[in-house]
C-alpha positions as CSV (number, residue, x, y, z in Angstrom):
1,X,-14.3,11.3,-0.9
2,X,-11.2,9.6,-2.0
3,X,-9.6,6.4,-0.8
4,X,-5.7,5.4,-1.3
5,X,-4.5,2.1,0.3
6,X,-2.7,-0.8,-0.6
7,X,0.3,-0.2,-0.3
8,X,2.1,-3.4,-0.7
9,X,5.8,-3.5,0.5
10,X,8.9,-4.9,-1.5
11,X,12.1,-6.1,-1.5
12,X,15.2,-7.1,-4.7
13,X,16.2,-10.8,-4.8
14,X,18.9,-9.6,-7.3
15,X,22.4,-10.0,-6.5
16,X,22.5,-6.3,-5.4
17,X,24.3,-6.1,-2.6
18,X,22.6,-3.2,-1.1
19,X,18.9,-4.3,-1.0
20,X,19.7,-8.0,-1.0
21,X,23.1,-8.9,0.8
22,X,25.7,-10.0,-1.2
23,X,25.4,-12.0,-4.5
24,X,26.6,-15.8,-4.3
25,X,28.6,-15.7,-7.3
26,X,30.9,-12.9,-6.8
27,X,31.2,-13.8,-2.9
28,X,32.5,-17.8,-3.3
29,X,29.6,-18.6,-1.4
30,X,27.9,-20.7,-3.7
31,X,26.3,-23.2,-1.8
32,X,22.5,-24.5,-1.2
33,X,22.1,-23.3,2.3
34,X,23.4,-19.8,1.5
35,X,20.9,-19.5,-0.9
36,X,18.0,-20.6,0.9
37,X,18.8,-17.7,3.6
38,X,19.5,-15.1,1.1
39,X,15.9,-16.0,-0.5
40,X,14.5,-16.2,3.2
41,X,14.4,-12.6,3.4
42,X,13.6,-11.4,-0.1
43,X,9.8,-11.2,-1.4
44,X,9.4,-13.9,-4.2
45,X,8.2,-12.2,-7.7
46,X,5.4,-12.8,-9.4
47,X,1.5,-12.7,-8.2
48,X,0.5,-11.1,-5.4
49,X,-2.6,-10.7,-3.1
50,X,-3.1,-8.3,0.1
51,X,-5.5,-7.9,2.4
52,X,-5.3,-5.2,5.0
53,X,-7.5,-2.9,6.9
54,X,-7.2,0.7,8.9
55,X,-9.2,3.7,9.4
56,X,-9.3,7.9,8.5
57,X,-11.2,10.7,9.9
58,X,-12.9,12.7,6.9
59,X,-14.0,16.1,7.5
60,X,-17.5,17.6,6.5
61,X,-19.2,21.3,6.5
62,X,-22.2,21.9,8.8
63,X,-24.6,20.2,6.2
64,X,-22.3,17.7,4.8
65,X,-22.2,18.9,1.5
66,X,-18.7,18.8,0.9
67,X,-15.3,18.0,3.0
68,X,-13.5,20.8,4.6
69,X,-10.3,21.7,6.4
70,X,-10.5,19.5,9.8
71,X,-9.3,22.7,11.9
72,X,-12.5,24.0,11.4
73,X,-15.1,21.6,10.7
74,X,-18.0,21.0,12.6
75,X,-17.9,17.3,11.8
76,X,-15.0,14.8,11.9
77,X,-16.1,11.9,11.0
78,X,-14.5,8.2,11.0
79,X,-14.5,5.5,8.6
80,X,-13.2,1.8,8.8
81,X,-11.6,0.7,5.7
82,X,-10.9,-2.4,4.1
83,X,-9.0,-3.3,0.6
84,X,-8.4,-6.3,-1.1
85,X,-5.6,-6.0,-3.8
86,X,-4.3,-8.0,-6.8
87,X,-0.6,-6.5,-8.0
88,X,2.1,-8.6,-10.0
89,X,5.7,-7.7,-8.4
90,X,9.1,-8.4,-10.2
91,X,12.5,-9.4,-9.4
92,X,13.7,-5.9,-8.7
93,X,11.3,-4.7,-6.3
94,X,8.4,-2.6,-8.9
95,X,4.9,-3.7,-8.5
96,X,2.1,-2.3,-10.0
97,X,-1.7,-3.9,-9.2
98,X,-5.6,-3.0,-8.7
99,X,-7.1,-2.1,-5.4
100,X,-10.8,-2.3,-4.0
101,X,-11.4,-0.4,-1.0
102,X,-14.4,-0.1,0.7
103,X,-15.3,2.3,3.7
104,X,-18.0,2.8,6.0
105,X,-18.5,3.9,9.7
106,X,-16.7,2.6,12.2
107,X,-19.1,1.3,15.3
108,X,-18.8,4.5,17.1
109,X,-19.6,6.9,14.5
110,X,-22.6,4.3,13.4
111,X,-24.6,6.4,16.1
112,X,-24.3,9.9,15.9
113,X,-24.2,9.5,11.5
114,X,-25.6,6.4,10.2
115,X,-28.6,8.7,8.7
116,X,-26.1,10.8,6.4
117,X,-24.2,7.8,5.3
118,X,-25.7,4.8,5.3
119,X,-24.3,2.7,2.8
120,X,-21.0,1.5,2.2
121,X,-18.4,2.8,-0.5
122,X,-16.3,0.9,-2.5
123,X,-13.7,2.6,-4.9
124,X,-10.6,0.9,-7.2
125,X,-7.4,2.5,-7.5
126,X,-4.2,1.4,-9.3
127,X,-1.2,1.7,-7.1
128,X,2.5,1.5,-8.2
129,X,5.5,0.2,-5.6
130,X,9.0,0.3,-5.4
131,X,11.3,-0.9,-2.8
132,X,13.4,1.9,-1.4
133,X,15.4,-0.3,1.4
134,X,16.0,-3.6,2.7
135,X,18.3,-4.8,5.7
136,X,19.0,-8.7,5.0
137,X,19.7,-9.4,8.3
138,X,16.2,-8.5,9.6
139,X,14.0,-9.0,6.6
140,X,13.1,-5.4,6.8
141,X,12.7,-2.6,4.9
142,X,10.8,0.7,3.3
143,X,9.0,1.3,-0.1
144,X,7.6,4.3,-2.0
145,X,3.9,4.4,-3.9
146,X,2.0,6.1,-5.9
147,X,-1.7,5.6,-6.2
148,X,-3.3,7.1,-9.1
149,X,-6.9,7.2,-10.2
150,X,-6.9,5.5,-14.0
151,X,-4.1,3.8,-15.9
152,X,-3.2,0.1,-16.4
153,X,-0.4,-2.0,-15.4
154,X,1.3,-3.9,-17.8
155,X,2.9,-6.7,-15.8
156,X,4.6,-5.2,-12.9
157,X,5.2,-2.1,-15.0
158,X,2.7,0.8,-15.4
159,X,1.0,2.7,-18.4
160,X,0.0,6.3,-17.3
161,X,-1.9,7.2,-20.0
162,X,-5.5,8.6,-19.1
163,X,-4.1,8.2,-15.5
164,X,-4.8,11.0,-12.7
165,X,-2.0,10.7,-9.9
166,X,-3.9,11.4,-6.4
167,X,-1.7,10.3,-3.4
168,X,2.2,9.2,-2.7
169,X,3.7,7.8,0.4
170,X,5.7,4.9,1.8
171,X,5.4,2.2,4.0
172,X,8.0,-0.1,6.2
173,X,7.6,-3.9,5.4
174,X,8.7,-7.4,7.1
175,X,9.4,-10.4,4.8
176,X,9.0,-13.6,6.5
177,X,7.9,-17.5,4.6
178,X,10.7,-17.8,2.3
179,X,9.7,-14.2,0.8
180,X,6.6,-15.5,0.7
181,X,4.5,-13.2,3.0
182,X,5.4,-9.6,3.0
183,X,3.6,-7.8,6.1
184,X,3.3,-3.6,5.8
185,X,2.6,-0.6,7.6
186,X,1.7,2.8,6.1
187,X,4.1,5.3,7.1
188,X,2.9,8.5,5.6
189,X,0.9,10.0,2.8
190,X,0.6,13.2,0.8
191,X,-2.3,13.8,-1.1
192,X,-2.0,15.9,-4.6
193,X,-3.0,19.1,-4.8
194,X,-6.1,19.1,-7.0
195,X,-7.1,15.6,-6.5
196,X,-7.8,15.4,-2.9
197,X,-7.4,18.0,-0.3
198,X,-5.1,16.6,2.5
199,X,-6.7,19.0,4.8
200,X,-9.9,17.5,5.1
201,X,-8.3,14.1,5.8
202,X,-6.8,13.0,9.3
203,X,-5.7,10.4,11.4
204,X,-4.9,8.1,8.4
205,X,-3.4,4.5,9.9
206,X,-3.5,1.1,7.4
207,X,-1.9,-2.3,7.5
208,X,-1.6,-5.6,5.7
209,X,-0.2,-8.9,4.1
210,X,0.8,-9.8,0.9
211,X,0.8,-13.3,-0.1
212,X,2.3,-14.9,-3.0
213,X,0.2,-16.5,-5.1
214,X,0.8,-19.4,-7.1
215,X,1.1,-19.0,-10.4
């Protein structure tokens, strides 16, 4: 069973206009109080660290020896998840970072199948943002990620090689704290064909906070 979350959100402080409102310099507006509300909304780069939570619905055969398409399976069951992640972002909105996620039954499924899985399972992906909108006036916007199982991030760049790519999707995102807190919600996934069967996988929901870190 595969796990794919963190999915930190992103936004440019560069003087594009488009993601970022428009740039001091070429505007006139070159003055402190501008500034500090252009940088109000934009997420500061550098370190980053994000703690979220959510839950999924995994599907199993009759004798749970492997996950199958949810339409037909016998068993559907749920897991809590939690993930704890450690990504370095840049100016223009790329991040790349490690993730721990750890899974295990939520309350109500603790009953009917704490026998067949009774211990808690952690896994560590690397996962790779980019911001794909931003609306200065509310501090909101969208991102794109890829999560892949392998690789290395160099920065807040990413180094494929060895690297198996096993889910993509994007998230919505609210800057607030001088671009100092990012808060995100998973919006969809797509799992890879050949590295996890989206089939067997349902009811997907994730959220969580990124805080920048001092450096």
């Amino acid at each position: 069973m595969r796990h794919y979350h963190d999915q930190v959100a992103y936004c440019d402080r560069t003087g594009v206009s488009t993601l970022c409102g428009n740039d001091d310099r070429r505007s006139g507006r070159n003055q402190p109080g501008t500034r500090r509300r252009r940088r109000r909304y934009t997420g500061e780069p550098g370190r980053q660290e994000t703690k979220g939570s959510g839950s999924e619905t995994v599907c199993f055969n009759q004798s749970f020896t492997e996950a199958v398409v949810c339409a037909s399976a016998p068993h559907q069951v749920q897991f809590k998840l939690t993930a704890v992640a450690h990504n370095v972002r840049d100016a223009a909105g790329n991040s790349c970072g490690v993730t721990s996620v750890s899974s295990a039954l939520t309350d109500a499924a603790v009953a009917v199948y704490a026998a067949k899985f009774p211990n808690r399972t952690n896994v560590h992906r690397t996962n790779v943002s980019t911001t794909t909108s931003f609306d200065p006036k509310t501090g909101s916007g969208t991102a794109s990620f890829r999560q892949y199982l392998g690789g290395s991030c160099i920065g807040a760049g990413f180094d494929s090689t060895g690297a198996v790519l096993t889910l993509t999707g994007t998230q919505s995102f609210m800057v607030s704290d001088s671009g100092n807190r990012i808060k995100w919600i998973l919006t969809s996934s797509s799992a890879v064909a050949g590295a996890f069967d989206s089939d067997v996988m349902t009811g997907l929901m994730f959220s969580s906070t990124s805080i920048r870190q001092s450096d």
